[in-house]
N, C-alpha and C positions, 0 to 999 in steps of 0.2 A: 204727622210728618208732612212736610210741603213738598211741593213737588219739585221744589228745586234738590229738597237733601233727599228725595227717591232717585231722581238722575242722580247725585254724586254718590248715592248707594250701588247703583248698577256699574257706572262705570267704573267705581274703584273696586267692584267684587272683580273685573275685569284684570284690573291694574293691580291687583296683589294677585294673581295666581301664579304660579311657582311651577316654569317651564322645563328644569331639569338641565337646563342651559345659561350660559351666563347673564345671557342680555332677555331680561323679562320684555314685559309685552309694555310698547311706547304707550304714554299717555293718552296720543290720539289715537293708537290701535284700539286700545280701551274701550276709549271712548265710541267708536263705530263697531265694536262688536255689542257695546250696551244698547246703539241706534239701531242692529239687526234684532237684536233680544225683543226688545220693546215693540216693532215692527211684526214679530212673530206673533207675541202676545195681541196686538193687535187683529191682527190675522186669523188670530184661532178663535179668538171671542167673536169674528163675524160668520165663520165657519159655522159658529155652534150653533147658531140660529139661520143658517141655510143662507146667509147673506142677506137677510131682511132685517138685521141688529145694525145698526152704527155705534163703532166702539167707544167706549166710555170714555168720554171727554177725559177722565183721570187719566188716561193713559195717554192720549191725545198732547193731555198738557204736557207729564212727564218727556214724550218725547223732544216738543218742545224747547224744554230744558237742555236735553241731552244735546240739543244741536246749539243752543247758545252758551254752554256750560264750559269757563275758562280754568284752567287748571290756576 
């Protein structure tokens, strides 16, 4: 998978969730709650090595994506 279709994986698990309300969550909210996700993930992989890791360009890139990612 590239890392462009893992950004449009993250943000549309965002953009299909099912609020119980009428108005689901906007495209670009999606989209920056997939840009906080990915951030996290970033976050926790340099945690796990006491901050002496630099997080995996994979993810690096993916984020990336998620910031140039047009609907």
């Amino acid at each position: 998978m590239s890392y462009k279709e893992k950004a449009k994986e993250f943000i549309y698990e965002f953009y299909n969730i099912e609020t119980g309300y009428e108005a689901a969550l906007t495209f670009e909210i999606a989209k920056k709650c997939a840009f906080i996700a990915v951030n996290y993930l970033i976050k926790d992989e340099e945690s796990y090595n006491n901050g002496s890791f630099y997080p995996s360009d994979s993810w690096q890139q993916i984020k990336k994506e998620i910031e140039n990612y047009e609907q």
